[in-house]
C-alpha positions as semicolon CSV with decimal commas, in nm:
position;residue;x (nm);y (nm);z (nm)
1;X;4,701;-7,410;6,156
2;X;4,690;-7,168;5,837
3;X;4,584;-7,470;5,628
4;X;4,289;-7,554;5,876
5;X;4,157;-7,185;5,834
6;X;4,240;-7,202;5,520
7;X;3,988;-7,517;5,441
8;X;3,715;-7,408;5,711
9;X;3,429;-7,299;5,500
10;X;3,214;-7,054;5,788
11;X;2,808;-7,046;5,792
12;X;2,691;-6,715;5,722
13;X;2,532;-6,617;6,011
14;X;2,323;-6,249;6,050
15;X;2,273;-6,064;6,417
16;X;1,936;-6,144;6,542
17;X;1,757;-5,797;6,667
18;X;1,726;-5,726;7,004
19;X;1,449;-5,469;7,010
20;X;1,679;-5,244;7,184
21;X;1,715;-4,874;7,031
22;X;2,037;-4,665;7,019
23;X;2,082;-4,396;7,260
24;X;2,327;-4,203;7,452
25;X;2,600;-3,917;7,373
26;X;2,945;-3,889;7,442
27;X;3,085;-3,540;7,459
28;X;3,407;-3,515;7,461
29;X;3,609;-3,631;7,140
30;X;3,729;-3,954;7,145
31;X;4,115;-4,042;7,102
32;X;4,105;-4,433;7,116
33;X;3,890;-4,725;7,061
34;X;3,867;-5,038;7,274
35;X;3,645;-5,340;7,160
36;X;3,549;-5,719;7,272
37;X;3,537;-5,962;7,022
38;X;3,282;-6,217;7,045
39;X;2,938;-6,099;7,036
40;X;3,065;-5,730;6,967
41;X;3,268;-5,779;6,612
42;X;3,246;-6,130;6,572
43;X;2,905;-6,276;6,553
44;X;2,899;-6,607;6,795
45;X;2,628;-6,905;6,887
46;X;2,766;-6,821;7,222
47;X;2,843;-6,470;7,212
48;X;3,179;-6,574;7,413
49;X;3,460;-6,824;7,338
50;X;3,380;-7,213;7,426
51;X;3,101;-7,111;7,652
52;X;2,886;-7,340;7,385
53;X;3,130;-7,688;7,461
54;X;2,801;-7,810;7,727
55;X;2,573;-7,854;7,431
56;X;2,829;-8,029;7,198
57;X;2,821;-8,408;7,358
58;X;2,696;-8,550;7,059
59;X;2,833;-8,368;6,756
60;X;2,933;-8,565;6,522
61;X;3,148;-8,374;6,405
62;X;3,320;-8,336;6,664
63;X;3,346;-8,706;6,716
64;X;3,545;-8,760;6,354
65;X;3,783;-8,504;6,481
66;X;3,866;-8,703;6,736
67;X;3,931;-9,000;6,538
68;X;4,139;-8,774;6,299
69;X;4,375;-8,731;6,582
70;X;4,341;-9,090;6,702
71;X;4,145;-9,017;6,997
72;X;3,954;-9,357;7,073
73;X;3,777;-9,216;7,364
74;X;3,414;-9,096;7,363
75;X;3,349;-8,756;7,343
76;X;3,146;-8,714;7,621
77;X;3,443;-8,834;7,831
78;X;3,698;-8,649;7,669
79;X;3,484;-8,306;7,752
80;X;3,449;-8,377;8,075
81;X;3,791;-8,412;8,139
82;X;3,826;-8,074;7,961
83;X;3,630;-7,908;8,197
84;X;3,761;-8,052;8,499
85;X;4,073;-7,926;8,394
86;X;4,020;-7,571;8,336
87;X;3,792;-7,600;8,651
88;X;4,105;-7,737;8,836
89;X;4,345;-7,453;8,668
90;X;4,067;-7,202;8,775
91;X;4,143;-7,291;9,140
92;X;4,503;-7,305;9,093
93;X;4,497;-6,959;8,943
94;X;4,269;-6,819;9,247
95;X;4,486;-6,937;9,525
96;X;4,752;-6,725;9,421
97;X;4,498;-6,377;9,357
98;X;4,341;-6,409;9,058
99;X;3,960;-6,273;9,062
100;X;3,872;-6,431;8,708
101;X;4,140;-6,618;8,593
102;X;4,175;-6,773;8,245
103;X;4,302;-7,038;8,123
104;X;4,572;-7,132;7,808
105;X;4,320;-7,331;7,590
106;X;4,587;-7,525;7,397
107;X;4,800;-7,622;7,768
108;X;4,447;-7,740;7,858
109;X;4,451;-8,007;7,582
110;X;4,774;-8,067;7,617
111;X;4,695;-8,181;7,957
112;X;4,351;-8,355;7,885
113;X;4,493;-8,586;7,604
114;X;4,806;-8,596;7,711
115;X;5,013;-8,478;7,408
116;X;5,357;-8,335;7,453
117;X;5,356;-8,099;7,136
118;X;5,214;-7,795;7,151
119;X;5,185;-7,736;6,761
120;X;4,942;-8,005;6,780
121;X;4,726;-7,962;7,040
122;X;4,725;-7,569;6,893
123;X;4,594;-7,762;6,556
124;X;4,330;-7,968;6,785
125;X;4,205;-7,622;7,003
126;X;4,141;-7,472;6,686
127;X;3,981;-7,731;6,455
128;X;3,763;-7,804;6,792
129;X;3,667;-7,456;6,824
130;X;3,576;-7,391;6,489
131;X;3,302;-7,662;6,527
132;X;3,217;-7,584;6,873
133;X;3,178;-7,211;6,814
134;X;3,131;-7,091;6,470
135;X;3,176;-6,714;6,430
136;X;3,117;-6,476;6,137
137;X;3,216;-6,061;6,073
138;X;2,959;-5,841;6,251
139;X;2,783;-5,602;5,951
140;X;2,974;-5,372;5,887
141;X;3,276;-5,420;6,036
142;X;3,570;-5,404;5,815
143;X;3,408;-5,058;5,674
144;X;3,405;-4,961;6,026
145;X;3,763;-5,045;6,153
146;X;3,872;-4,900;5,823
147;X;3,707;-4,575;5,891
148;X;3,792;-4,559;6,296
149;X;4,182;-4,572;6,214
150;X;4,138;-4,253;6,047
151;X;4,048;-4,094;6,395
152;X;4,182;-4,294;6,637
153;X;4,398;-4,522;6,782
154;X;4,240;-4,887;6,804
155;X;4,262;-5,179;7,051
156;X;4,143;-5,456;7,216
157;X;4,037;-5,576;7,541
158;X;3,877;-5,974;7,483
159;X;3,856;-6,282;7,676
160;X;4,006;-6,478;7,411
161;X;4,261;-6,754;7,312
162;X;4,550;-6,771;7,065
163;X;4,372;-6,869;6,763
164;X;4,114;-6,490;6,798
165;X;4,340;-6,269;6,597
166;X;4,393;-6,556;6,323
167;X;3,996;-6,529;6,214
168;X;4,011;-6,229;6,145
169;X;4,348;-6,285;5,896
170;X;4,096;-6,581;5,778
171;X;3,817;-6,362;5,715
172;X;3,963;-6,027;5,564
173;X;4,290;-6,157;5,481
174;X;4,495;-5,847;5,668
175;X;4,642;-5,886;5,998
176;X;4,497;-5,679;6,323
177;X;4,813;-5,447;6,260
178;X;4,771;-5,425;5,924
179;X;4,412;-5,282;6,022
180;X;4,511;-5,009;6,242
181;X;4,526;-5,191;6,601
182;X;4,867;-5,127;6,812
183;X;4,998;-5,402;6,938
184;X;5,098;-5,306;7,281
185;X;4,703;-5,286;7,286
186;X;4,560;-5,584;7,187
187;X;4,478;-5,738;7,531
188;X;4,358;-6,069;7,523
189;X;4,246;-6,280;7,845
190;X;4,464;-6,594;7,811
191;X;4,839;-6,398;7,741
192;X;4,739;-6,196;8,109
193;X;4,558;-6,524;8,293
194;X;4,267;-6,295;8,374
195;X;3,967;-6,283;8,220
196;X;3,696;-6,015;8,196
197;X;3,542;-5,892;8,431
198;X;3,856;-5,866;8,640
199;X;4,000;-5,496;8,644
200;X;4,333;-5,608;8,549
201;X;4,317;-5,604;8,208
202;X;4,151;-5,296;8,206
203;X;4,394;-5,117;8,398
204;X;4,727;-5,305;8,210
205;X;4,482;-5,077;7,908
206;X;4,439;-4,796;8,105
207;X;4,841;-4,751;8,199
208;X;4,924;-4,821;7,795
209;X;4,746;-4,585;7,694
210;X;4,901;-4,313;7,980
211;X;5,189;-4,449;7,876
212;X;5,112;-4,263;7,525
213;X;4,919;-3,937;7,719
214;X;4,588;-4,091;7,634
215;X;4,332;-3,993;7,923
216;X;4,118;-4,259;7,977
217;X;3,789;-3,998;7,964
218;X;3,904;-3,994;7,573
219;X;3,886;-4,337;7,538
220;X;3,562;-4,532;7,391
221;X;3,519;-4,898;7,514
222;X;3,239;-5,110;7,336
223;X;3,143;-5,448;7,436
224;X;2,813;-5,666;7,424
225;X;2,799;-5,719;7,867
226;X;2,691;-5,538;8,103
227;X;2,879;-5,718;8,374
228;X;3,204;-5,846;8,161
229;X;3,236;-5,534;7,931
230;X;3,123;-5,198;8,077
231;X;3,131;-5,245;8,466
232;X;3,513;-5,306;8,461
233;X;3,581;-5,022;8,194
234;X;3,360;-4,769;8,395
235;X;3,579;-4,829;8,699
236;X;3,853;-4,748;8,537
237;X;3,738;-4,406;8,359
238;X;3,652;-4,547;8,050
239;X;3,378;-4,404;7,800
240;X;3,149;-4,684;7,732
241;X;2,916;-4,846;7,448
242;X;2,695;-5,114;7,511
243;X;2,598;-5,314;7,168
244;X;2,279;-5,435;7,142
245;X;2,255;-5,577;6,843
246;X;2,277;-5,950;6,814
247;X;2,015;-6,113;7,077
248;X;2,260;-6,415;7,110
249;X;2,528;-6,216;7,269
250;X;2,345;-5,901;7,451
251;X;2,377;-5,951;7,832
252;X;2,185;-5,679;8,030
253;X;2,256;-5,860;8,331
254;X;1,957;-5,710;8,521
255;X;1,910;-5,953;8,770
256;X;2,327;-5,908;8,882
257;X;2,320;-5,693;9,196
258;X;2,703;-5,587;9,071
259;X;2,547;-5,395;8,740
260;X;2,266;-5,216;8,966
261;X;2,271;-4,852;8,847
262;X;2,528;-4,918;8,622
263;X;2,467;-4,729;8,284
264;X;2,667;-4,712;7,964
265;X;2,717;-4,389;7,779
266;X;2,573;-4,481;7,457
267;X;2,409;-4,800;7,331
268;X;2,464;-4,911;6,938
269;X;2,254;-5,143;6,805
270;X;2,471;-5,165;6,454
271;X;2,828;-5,122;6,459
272;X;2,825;-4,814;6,178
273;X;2,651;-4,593;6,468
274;X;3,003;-4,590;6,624
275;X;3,092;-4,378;6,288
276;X;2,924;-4,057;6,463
277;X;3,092;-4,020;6,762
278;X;3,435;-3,997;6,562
């Protein structure tokens, strides 16, 4: 997998404005920061992981991966089998409780081409995702998670698959550790099987960070949804930052009756506002 990073050449691609201005205050000082990924550091077409696979039936690219893995099958085929089986995993997962559950992308392939190694179909979920949703650094952000570890302890809270923290060891060469994020609080949708906006991750964050006598009213989460990223983190006493600045990922959500009167404490528009609140 390092050597398919490691060959990937990534389009520069640059947040498109939103017209949105920044606003908002938070009071108290914060002791911890808690970000999603795509839309909110990472730049995406989609502004979420593989939400981009329905408009993808005729890449061509996509097509010569296939036949580098000697796939004979037409593409269109082989997708829809991919989503029927995370749609069929998505009712397994709700029988037994689960509000939004999530799926393991690479057990997914595994399934749909019927491959018994997992180091391959890891190699196939990430070459495919690399062409299906090509991501590049928000502005700003290595300055900025090399600033916030000064002041405060960093983590994550992202529905995302195993091959998330590996871009960002492609793109700055440094682990998420290595930048300042603790482990026990990287939280990522498809180790839990729930995806945002389910609670559950956002509690499993909450209790972590009791666990260290962090009060949640310290705490600073900052996502790109209104429904997926600062509804669940209000409900659980979270401080919250909407970013508005890439008009591929914003979602206001206005029309949701769930994010009526729901408001989040500041809004960003560039990630180096974040720098003031420290």
């Amino acid at each position: 997998m390092n050597d398919i990073l490691k060959n990937s050449s990534f389009q520069l691609l640059e947040p498109l404005p939103t017209g949105m201005q920044p606003f908002g205050r938070v009071t108290h000082p914060l002791k911890c920061l808690f970000f999603d990924i795509y839309g909110t550091l990472l730049i995406s077409g989609s502004g979420d992981v593989g939400t981009t696979m329905q408009t993808i039936r005729n890449d061509e690219r996509l097509k010569q991966l296939l036949l580098e893995y000697n796939i004979y099958r037409p593409l269109g085929e082989v997708l829809d089998d991919f989503f029927d089986a995370i749609a069929e995993q998505h009712s397994l997962l709700k029988a037994i409780g689960i509000d939004y559950p999530e799926i393991k992308i690479d057990h997914i392939w595994m399934q749909v081409l019927k491959w018994h190694c997992v180091d391959t179909a890891r190699c196939f979920a990430l070459a495919f995702e690399l062409i299906a949703n090509p991501v590049y650094p928000m502005p700003g952000l290595q300055q900025l998670l090399e600033k916030d570890r000064e002041y405060c302890i960093l983590g994550m809270i992202s529905n995302a698959q195993f091959y998330t923290p590996m871009l960002f060891e492609r793109f700055f060469n440094a682990s998420l550790e290595e930048f300042g994020f603790k482990k026990d609080l990287l939280i990522f949708s498809y180790q839990t099987e729930y995806a945002k906006p389910s609670e559950h991750i956002f509690t499993l964050a909450k209790n972590r960070l009791e666990r260290r006598g962090i009060d949640p009213g310290k705490t600073l989460y900052v996502g790109n949804d209104m429904l997926n990223d600062i509804l669940p983190a209000k409900n659980i006493g979270f401080k919250t930052a909407l970013f508005a600045g890439d008009r591929r990922s914003l979602r206001l959500r206005e029309d949701d009756a769930r994010c009526q009167g729901v408001k989040p404490d500041i809004v960003i528009t560039e990630l180096s506002q974040l720098m003031e609140y420290l």
